[in-house]
C-alpha positions in Angstrom: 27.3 -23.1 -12.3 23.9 -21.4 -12.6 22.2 -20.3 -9.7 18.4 -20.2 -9.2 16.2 -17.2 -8.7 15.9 -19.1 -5.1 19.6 -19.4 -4.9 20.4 -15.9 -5.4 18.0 -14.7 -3.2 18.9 -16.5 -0.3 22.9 -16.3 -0.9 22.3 -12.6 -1.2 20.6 -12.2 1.9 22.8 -14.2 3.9 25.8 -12.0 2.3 24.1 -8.5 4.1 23.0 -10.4 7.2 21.4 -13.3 8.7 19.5 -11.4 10.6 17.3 -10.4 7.4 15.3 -14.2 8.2 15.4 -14.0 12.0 12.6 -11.7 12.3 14.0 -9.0 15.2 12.2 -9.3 18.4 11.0 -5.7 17.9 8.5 -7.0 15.5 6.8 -8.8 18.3 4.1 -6.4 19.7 1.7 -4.3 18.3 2.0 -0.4 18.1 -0.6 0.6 15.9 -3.8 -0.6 18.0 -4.8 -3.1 15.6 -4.2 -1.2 12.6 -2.5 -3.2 9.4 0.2 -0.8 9.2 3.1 -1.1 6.4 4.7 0.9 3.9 4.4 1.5 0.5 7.5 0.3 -1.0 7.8 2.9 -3.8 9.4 4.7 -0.4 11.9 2.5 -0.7 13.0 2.9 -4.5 16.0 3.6 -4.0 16.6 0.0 -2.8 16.3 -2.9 -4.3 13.6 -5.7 -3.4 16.0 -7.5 -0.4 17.2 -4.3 1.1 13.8 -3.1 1.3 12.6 -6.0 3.3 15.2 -5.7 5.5 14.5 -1.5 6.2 11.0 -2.8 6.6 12.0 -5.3 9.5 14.2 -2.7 10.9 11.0 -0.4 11.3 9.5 -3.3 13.1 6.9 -3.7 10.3 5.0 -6.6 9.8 3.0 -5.5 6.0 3.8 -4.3 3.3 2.1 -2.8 -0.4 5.0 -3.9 -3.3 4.9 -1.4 -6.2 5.8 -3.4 -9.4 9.7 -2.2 -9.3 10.1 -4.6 -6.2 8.0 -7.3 -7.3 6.6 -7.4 -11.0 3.4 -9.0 -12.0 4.5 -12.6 -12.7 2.9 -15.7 -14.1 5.6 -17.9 -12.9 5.2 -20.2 -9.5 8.3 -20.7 -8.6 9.0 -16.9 -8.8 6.1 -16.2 -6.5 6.5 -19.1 -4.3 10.5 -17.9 -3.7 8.8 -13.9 -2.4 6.1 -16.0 -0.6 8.8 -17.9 1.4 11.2 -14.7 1.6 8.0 -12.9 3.4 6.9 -15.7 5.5 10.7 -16.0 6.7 10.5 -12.2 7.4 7.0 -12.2 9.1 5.9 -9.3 6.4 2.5 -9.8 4.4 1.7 -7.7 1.1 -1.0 -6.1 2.1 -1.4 -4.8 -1.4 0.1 -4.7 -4.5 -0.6 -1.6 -7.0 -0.6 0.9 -8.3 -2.0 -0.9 -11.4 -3.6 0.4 -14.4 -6.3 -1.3 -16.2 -8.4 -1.0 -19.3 -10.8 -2.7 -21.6 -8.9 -5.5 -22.2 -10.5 -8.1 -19.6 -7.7 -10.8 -20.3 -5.2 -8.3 -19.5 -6.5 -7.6 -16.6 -7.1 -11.0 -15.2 -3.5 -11.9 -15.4 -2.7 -9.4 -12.7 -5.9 -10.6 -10.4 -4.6 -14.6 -10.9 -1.0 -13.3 -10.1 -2.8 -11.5 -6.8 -4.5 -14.6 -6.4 -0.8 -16.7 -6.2 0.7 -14.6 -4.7 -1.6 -14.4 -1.7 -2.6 -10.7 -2.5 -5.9 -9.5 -1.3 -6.1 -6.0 -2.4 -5.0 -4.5 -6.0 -4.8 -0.5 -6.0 -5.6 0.8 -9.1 -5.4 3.8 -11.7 -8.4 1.7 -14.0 -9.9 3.4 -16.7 -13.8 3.7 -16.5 -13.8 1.3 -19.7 -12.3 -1.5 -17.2 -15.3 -1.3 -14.7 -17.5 -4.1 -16.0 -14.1 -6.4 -16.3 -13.4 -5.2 -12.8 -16.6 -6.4 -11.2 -16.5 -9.6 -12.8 -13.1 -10.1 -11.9 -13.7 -9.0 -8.2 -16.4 -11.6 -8.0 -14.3 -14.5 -9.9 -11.2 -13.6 -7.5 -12.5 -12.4 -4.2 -10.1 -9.7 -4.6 -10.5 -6.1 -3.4 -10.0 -3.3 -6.3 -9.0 -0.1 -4.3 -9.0 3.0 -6.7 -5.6 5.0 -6.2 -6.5 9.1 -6.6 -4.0 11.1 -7.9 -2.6 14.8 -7.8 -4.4 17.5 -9.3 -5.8 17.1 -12.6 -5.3 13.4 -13.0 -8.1 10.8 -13.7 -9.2 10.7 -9.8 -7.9 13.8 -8.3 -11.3 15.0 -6.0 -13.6 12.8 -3.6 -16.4 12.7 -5.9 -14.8 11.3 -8.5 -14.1 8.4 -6.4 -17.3 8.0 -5.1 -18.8 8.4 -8.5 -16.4 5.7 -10.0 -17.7 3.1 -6.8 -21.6 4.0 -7.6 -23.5 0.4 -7.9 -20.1 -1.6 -8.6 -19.2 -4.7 -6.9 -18.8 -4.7 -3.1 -14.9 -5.6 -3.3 -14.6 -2.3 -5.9 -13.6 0.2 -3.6 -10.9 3.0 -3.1 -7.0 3.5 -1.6 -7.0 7.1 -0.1 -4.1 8.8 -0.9 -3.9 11.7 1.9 -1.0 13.5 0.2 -2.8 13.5 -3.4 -6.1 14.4 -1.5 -4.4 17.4 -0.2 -2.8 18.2 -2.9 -6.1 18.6 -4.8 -7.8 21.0 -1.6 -9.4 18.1 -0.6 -10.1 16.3 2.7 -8.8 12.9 3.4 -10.3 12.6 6.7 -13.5 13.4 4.6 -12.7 11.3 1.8 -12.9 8.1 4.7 -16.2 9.3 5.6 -17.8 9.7 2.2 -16.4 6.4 1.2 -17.8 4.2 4.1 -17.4 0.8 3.2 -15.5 1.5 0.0 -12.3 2.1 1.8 -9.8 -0.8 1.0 -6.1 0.7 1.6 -4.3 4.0 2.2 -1.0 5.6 1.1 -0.5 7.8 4.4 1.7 10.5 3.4 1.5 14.3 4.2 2.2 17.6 2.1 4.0 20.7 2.9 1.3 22.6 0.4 -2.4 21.9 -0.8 -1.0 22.9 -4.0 -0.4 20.8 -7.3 3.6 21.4 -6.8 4.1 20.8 -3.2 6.6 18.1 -1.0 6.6 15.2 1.7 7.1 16.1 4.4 6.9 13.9 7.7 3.0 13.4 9.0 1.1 15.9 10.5 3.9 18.4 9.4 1.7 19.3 6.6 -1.9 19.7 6.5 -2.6 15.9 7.6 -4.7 15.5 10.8 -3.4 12.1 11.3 -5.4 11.2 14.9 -8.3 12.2 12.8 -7.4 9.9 10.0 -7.1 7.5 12.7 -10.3 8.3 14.3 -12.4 7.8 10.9 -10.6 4.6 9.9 -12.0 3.2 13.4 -15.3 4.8 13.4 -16.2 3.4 9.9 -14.7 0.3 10.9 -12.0 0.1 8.5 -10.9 -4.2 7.5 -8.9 -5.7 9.9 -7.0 -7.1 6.6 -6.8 -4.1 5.1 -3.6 -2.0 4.2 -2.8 0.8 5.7 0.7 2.1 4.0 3.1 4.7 4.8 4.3 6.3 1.3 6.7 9.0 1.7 8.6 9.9 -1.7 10.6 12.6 -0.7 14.8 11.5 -0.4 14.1 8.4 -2.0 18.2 7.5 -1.2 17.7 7.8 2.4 14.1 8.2 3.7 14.3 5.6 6.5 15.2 8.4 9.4 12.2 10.5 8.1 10.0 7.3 7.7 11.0 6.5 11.1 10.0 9.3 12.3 6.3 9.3 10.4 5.9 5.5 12.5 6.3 7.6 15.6 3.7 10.0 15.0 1.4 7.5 13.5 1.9 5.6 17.0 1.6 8.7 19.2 -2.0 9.2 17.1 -3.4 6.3 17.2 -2.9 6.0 21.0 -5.5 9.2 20.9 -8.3 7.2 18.9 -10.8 6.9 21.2 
């Protein structure tokens, strides 16, 4: 007999655990002063879509940005209804859902804003060619869906500040920016800056630290590296960063066993924030 997509979801899940829908107690209070903080699940590679969930309960998470590996784009509504109900069950929200890339085909790039828009999703983080802009802004409005530009390391598309303030020059108020503080430092740039400079414009973060500001560099646990992550903290809140924004741990280093490291990233990220003042 043929399962469902449903089916197999749920009989898998109860196969590693029940607890997987009980939603721990540890996810009842807030550690992180008010701040939406989640992972980016491209940390959790390594695992697939259920297993992840359940590492992010066991983190006592309550959001989350899915990378495409754990849950494509999809036009179906039954598929997105069954992650809908699998995240409601597990008290986890996606934040975010990225990184995308998008071009000059507008039709293209509405099918992932109505899949956002199904599945609940109110931020995309992006890679968008400078030919997608106009679509973009039009597809903002249409939605009511945030466009965060992703940078990247050195070299790429959006490596520096500037570019990214230059890219969000007279476009629509939901066109904005992710701030990736580990491709930022890469680059010899200034995350804490790049929250400053892009008042307003700053959607969602991948929080993840560097052992070098060099193009070939490494992970390595927050504030480690060259991250000041109370002063990440402190700009976030002083530019008054959305309340239903996404703030998301990425760290990409062990990608078979990151949680202890992860762990440890959630600590410091708690013992920081306490020092926003």
């Amino acid at each position: 007999m043929k399962l469902s997509r449903r089916q197999m979801l749920l009989s898998t899940a109860a196969a590693t655990g029940a607890t997987f829908f009980d939603a721990p107690a540890i996810l009842g209070a807030d550690a992180y002063g008010g701040f939406p903080v989640g992972v980016q699940s491209y940390s959790l590679r390594g695992f697939n879509m259920l297993e992840a969930v359940r590492h992010i309960q066991g983190m006592g998470l309550h959001f989350v940005e899915f990378y495409p590996g754990h849950v494509p784009v999809a036009d179906d509504a039954a598929k997105i209804k069954e992650v809908n109900e699998l995240l409601k069950k597990s008290k986890i929200s996606m934040s975010a859902h990225g990184v995308h890339g998008f071009g000059g085909d507008h039709a293209a790039n509405e099918k992932i804003f109505a899949y956002a828009k199904a599945q609940g999703v109110k931020c995309l983080t992006a890679n968008p060619q400078k030919a997608s802009f106009e679509s973009l802004d039009k597809l903002c409005e249409k939605y009511k869906i945030r466009i965060a530009i992703h940078n990247h390391g050195p070299d790429s598309l959006y490596d520096k500040i500037e570019s990214v303030v230059d890219a969000c020059k007279g476009r629509h108020p939901l066109f904005g920016a992710c701030i990736d503080t580990g491709h930022f430092i890469r680059s010899k740039e200034n995350p804490v800056e790049a929250v400053h400079r892009l008042k307003g414009r700053v959607f969602a973060l991948h929080v993840k630290d560097e052992a070098k500001q060099e193009k070939q560099s490494h992970n390595v646990v927050i504030g480690a590296g060259h991250l000041d992550v109370t002063g990440l903290f402190q700009a976030l809140k002083d530019t008054k960063f959305p309340a239903d924004g996404s703030v998301s741990l990425e760290y990409e280093a062990n990608p078979q066993n990151p949680i202890d490291d992860m762990k440890e990233c959630l600590e410091v990220a708690k013992e920081c924030i306490a020092k926003v003042k």
